[in-house]
C-alpha positions as CSV (number, residue, x, y, z in Angstrom):
1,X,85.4,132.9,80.0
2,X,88.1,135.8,81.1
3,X,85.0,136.8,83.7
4,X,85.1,133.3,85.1
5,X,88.9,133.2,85.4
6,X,88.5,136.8,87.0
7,X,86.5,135.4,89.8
8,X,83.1,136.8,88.3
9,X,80.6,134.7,90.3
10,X,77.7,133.6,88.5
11,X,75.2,130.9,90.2
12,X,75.3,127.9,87.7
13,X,73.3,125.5,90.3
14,X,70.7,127.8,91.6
15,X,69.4,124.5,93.9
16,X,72.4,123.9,95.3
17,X,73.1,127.7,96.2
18,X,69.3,127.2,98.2
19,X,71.1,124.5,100.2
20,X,73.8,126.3,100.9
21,X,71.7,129.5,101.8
22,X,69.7,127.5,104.1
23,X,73.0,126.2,105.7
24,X,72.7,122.8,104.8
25,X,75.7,122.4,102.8
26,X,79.0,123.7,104.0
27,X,81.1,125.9,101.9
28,X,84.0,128.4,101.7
29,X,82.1,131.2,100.2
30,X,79.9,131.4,97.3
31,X,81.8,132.2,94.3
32,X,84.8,131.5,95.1
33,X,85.6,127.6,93.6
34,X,86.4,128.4,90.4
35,X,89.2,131.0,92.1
36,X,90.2,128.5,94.7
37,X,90.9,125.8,91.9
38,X,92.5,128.3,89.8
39,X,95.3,128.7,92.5
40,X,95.8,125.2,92.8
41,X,95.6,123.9,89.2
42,X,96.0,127.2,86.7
43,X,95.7,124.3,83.6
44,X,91.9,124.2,83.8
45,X,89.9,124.4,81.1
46,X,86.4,125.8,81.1
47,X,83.6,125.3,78.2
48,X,80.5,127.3,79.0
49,X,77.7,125.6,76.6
50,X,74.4,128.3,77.4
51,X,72.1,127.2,74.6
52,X,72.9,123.7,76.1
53,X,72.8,124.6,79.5
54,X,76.3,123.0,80.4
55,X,79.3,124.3,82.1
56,X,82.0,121.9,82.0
57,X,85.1,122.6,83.5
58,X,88.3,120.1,82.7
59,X,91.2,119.9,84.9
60,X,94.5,118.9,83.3
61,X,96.4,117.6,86.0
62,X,100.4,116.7,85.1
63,X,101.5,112.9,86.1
64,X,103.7,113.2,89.1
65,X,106.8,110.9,89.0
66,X,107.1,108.8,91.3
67,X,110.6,107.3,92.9
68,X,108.6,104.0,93.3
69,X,105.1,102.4,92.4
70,X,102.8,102.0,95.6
71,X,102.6,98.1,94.4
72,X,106.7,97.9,94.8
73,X,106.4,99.2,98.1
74,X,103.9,97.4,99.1
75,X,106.3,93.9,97.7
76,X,109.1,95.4,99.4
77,X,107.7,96.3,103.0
78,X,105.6,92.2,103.0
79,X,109.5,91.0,102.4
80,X,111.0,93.2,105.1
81,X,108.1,92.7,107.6
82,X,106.3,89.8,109.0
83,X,104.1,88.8,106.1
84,X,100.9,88.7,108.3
85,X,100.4,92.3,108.4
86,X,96.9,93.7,107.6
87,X,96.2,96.1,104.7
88,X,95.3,98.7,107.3
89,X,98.7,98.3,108.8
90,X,100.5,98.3,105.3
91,X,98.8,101.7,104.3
92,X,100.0,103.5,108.1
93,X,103.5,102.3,107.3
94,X,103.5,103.8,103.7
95,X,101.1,106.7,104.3
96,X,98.6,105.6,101.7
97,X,94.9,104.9,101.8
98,X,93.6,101.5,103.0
99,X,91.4,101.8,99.7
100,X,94.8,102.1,97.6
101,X,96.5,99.3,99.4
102,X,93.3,97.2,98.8
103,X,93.3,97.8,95.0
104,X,97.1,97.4,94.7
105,X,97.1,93.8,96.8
106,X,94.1,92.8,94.3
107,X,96.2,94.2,91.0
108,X,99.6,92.2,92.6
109,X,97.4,89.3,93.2
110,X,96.2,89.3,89.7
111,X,99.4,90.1,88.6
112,X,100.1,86.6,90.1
113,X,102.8,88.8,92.2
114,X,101.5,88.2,95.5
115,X,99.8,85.3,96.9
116,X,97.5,84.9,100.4
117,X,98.2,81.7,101.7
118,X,95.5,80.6,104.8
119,X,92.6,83.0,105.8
120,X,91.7,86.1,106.2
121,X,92.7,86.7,110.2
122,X,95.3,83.7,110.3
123,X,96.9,83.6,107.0
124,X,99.5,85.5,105.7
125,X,101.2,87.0,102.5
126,X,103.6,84.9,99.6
127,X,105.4,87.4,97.9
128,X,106.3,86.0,94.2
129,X,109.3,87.2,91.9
């Protein structure tokens, strides 16, 4: 393990380092993952099972606080704004995925937080205290 964290490379997928020797996967440099996440993310644990041929490696990533739930913001910005807008248009205006806009709307709407009222292209949002 103090090898690994060293940077020692050692191929654990010789198929995949074919590919990339062939140049049909991109990459940053053989090797050099395991040192690249180490920078980013230093609590990361590694469990190198031979006899089982397994290398696991488990990242332990701290929850970030957050000033305000994407859901809230997402309440907030259909109350402030015309209530027709699109999720594509609510995730540019918060700087969020389309995808995470989607699965908040559909937890809100759940939630019984948030309504649609009409269709798809002519309705628009009911927000719900």
């Amino acid at each position: 393990m103090e090898k690994i964290r060293a940077g020692n490379s050692n191929i654990r997928n010789p198929i995949l380092a074919s590919y990339v020797a062939k140049g049909l996967l991109l990459y940053r440099g053989l090797g050099s993952g395991i040192k690249r996440a180490l920078e980013d993310w230093p609590e990361i644990d590694f469990t190198d099972d031979r006899d089982g041929c397994l290398f696991t490696v488990t990242v332990n990533r701290k929850e970030e606080e957050r000033s305000e739930k994407s859901s809230e913001k997402i309440l907030v910005l259909l109350k402030a704004e015309p209530p027709r807008l699109a999720a594509r248009e609510i995730a540019e205006r918060l700087e969020i995925t389309q995808r995470a806009v989607e699965k908040q709307i559909a937890n809100l709407r759940e939630d019984g937080r948030l309504r649609r009222i009409g269709s798809a292209r002519g309705g628009h949002w009911e927000v719900r205290e």
